[in-house]
Every structure is written in C-alpha cells, then in structure tokens.
C-alpha positions in Angstrom: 0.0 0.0 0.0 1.3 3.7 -1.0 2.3 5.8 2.0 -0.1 8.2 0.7 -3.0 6.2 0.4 -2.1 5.1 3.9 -2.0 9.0 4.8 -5.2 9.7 3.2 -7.1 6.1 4.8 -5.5 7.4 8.4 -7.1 11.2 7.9 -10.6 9.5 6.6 -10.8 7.6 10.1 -9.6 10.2 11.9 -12.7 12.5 10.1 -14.9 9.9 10.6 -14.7 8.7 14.4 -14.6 12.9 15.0 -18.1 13.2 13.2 -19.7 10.6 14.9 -18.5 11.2 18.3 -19.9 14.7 17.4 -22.8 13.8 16.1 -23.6 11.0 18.5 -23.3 14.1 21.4 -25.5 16.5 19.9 -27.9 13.9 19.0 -28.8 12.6 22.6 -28.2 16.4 23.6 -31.2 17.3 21.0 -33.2 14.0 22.0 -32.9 15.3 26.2 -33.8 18.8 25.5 -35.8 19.2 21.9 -35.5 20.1 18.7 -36.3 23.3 19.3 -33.2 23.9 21.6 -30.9 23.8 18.9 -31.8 27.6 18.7 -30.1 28.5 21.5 -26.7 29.9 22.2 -26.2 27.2 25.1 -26.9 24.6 22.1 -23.9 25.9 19.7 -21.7 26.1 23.5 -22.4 22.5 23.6 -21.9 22.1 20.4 -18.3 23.8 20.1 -17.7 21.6 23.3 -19.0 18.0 21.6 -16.6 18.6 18.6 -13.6 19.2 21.0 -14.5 16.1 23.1 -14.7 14.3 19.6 -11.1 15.2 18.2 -9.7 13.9 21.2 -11.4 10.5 21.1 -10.6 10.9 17.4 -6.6 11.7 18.4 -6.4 8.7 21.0 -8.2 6.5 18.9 -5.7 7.1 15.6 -2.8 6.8 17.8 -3.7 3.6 18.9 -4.4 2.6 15.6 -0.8 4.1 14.5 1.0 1.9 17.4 -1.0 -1.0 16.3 0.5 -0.7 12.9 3.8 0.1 13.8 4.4 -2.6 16.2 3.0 -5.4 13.7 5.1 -3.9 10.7 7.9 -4.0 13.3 6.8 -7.7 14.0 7.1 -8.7 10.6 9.9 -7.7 9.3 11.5 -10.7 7.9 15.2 -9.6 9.1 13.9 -9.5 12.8 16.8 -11.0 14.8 14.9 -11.7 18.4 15.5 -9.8 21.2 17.2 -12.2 23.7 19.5 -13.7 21.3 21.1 -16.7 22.8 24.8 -15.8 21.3 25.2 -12.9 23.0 24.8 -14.4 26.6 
C-alpha cells in the first residue's frame, strides 16, 4: 500500500470517528432537550464543546491505531533478529 494512500485512509478515520462522536453528542443532547433547543446559544456552547471532546477520542483513537501498525510492521519484518538472542549471553 502507498504511503499516501495510507496518509489519506489514516485522515478519513480520523474524520470519521470525530463526526460521529460529534454527532452522537449533539444527537442525545437534542433528544434530552428538543429540537427546538438547537436555537439556542447554550446549544452551539455544547456544540463547540461536543466537537472538541470528539477530536480527542478521534486523536487517542488514531494513535492507537498508529501503534498497532507500527508494532505489527515491526513484528514482521523478515530480518527481525529476536531480542534475547542466545549468542550474546
């Protein structure tokens, strides 16, 4: 896989998991209080907060994703010499 397709699949998911966890807020926030309260100025407060909360679940999330990857491309690499290496004792 390209290093840039791999850029752009990495910025999709981090888009993605930032939209819902935005969405998912505001959408139990409008379900407690009404449609109509997404008039108000508390609304686009909560809001502003919602999408803050969501690029930091989106930001843990994508670096756990990046560790995962890194660690199994590290895993694989077929000139891995193991890390307790019996000669060197």
């Amino acid at each position: 896989m390209s290093i840039i397709r791999r850029i752009v699949f990495f910025l999709l998911q981090f888009v993605i998991v930032t939209v819902l966890i935005t969405g998912l807020c505001a959408g139990v926030t409008l379900h407690t209080f009404g449609w109509q309260y997404h008039l108000t100025a508390e609304f686009a407060e909560k809001l502003h907060t919602y999408f803050k909360f969501g690029l930091a679940v989106a930001v843990l999330y994508c670096l756990v994703l990046l560790c995962y990857r890194l660690t199994r491309k590290s895993l694989e690499e077929p000139d891995d010499t193991p890390w307790i290496n019996p000669d060197n004792i």
